[in-house]
N, C-alpha and C positions, 0 to 999 in steps of 0.2 A: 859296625860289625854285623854280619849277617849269621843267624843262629840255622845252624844244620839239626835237620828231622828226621835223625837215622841213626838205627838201632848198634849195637855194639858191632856188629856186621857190615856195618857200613853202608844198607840196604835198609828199605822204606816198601817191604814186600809181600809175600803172602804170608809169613811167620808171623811178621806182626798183628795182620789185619784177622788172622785164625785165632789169635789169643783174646783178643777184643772182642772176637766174636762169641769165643768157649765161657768166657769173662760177661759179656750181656744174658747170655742165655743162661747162666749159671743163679745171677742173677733173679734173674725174671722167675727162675722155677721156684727159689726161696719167697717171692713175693706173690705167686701164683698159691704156694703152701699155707703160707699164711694167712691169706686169703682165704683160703676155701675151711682152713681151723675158724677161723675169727666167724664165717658164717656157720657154720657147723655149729658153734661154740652158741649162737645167740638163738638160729633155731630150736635147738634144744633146751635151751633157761624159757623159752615163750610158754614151751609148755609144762614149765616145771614149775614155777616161780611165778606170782603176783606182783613182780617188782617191775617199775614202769622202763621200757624199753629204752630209754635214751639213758639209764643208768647203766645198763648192761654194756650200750655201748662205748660209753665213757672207759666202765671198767675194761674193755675189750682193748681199747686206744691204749691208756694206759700201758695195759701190759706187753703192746706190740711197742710200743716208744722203749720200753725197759728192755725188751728183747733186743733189739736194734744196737743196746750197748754193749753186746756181747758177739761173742767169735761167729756162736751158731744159733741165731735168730730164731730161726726158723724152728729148732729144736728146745731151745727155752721156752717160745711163746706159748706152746700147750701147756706147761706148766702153770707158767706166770698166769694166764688168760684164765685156768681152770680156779686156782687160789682167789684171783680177783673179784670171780662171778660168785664163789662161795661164801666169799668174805661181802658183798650185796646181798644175796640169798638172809646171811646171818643178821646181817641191820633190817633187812624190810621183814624178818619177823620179828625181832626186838620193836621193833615200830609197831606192826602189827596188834602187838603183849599189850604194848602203850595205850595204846588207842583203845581196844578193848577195859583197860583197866578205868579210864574217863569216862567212857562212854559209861559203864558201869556205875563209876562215881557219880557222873551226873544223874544217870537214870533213878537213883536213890537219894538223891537229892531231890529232885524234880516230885517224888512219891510222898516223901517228909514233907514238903511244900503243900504239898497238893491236899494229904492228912489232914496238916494244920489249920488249911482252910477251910475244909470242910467241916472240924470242930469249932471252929469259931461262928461259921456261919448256923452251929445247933446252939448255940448259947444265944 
């Protein structure tokens, strides 16, 4: 059996080939948008944020993969992408707290150490 490639019309013509067409370019401009959000989105954390750049754009990924499962991508992804980079933003200063607080600790450590020695070495 041979399978026919023709529209309810009975025709394989410019109607079709104009829909396919309205249908790529429709397309392409949602991936063009989010595109230009997603760099938008990662220039601006460069210079906001101390968090190392392949986390941003992990977060970035993320939020366009999530986007992608909805009707209107393109119009989620500012959202989602904004929430993701903040919620980054939130842990590398939580990190940041950390790190300061050790450093800290150690630095008072190292002071005690250092004291001790130096009374022993007066006795």
């Amino acid at each position: 059996m041979k399978r026919k490639h023709e529209n309810q019309n009975g025709t394989n013509g410019p109607g079709r080939t104009a829909l396919k067409n309205a249908c790529l370019a429709a397309c392409r401009k949602v991936l063009e948008r989010i595109a230009r959000a997603k760099e938008l989105i990662l220039t601006e954390s460069r210079g906001a944020i101390r968090v190392q750049e392949q986390l941003v754009r992990l977060a970035l990924n993320e939020a366009e993969a999530a986007a992608w499962q909805t009707a209107y991508p393109d119009l989620v992804f500012q959202v989602l992408a904004t929430e993701k980079v903040q919620a980054v933003v939130a842990w590398d200063a939580k990190l940041q707290t950390v790190r300061r607080a050790r450093y800290a600790f150690w630095n008072a450590s190292q002071a005690k150490k250092q004291n001790h020695h130096q009374a022993r070495a007066r006795l």
